[in-house]
C-alpha positions, 0 to 999 in steps of 0.5 A: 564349322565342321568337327572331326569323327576323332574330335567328337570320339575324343570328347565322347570319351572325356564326358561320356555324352551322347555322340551327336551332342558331342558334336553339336558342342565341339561346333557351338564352340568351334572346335575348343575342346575344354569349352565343349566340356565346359558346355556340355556341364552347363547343359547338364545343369540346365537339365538337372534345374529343369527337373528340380520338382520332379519326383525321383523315388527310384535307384539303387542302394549299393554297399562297399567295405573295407579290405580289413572289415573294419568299416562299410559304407551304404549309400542311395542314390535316386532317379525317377525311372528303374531304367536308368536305374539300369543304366550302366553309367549310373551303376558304375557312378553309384558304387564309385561314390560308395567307395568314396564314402567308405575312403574319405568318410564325409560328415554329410552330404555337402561334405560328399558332393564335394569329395573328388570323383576323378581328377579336377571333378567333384562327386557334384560336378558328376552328377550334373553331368550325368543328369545332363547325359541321362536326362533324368533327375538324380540325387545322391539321399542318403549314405551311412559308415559303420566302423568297428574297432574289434568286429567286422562289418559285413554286407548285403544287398539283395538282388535289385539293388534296391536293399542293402544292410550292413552289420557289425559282428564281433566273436570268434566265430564265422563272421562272414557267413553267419554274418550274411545270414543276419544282414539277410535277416535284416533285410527280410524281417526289418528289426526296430533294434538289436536289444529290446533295451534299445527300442525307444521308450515312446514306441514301447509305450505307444504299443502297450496304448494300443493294445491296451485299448484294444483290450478294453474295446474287446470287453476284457475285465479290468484285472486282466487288461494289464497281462494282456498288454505285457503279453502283446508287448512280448510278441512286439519284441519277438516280431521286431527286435533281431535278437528275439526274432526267429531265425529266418533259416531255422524258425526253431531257433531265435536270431540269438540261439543262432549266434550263440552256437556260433559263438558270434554277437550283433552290436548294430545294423543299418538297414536302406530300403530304397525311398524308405 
């Protein structure tokens, strides 16, 4: 049967699907608006199961926060090429997820996908049709909530999209600004932790067998070797633990120097760096 220009307009608008499938659908189903949306979904399953075992490690990381600062949330979402990671349709469904998380807060991912995106539509009823628009894979990977009682979360995405951090700082100083400053920090110099106390007793001791064989290979007297390995340890600590790292705007200054003067502290970072 022949459709109308309005009927195919009219169900573009609805489902955000090309013009010409469109069409093709409102006349597979003869004119049935509701079935053609129906169609359109189940085509967009079908893409989404065809391309199950392909390797979709591009996308975007995107962040949002709540009007208080009390509470941020990251999340990644993947597609296998940066063009459609690109595409305004993808973006636009990537920060609106964000939100989503940082609203409803889920436990995991089944949790996610089944959160409403608009209306009757699930966050997992989107994706199917996005990918069935698109025609590529996409995944919702991963997503995090940061929630501070006292603090403010602040964060960052570098440009691209493809990094993002968020920080939770307390004090009585410029949270925002220094803030930025250190989930750029973050974002550059990707500290292990906080605090050396925070870094895993398995890693503090993997670097000390590491350096320690280093020393012998290296023929250093026995008497020594122990010095060597605690010194090797310090620099560990200095290289990838964020209070002891240099500051990245002020190399004279450590991370820590620079938050004291601000009258500032860090109490935890999470830190998405796309496919990591």
């Amino acid at each position: 049967m022949s459709v109308s220009a309005k009927q195919v307009k009219e169900l573009r608008d609805a489902t955000g699907v090309g013009m010409m499938d469109c069409k093709d659908a409102l006349q597979e189903t003869d004119g049935d608006f509701d079935e053609a949306v129906s169609l359109l979904r189940k085509k967009g399953q079908e893409v989404a199961s065809d391309r199950a075992a392909v390797e979709a490690d591009e996308g975007l990381v995107a962040t949002a926060v709540s009007d208080t600062g009390r509470a941020g949330a990251i999340i990644e979402i993947n597609c296998e090429t940066d063009f459609v990671a690109r595409n305004d349709d993808f973006q636009s469904f990537t920060h609106t997820v964000a939100e989503q998380v940082l609203q409803e807060k889920p436990n995991d991912l089944e949790e996610l996908k089944g959160l409403s995106y608009e209306d009757d539509v699930t966050v997992e009823d989107e994706l199917v049709a996005l990918t069935g628009r698109i025609g590529e894979k996409l995944t919702i990977r991963r997503f995090d909530v940061l929630e501070s009682k006292d603090g403010e979360v602040i964060s960052y995405v570098h440009p691209g999209s493809k990094l993002g951090v968020l920080v939770e700082v307390h004090g009585d100083g410029e949270a925002e600004e220094t803030g930025r400053d250190v989930a750029m920090q973050v974002a550059a110099l990707e500290p292990i932790a906080v605090t050396r106390d925070e870094v895993p007793e398995e890693v503090k001791e993997e670097e000390r067998e590491v350096a320690h064989e280093a020393a012998v290979n290296e023929g250093k007297p026995e008497h020594v070797i122990d010095n060597i390995v605690e010194g090797k340890l310090e620099r560990f600590f200095e290289d990838h633990v964020l209070m002891e790292q240099a500051f990245v705007k002020d190399s004279s200054v450590s991370v820590k120097e620079m938050l004291n003067d601000a009258d500032l502290s860090v109490a935890r970072f999470t830190r998405y760096a796309l496919g990591d």
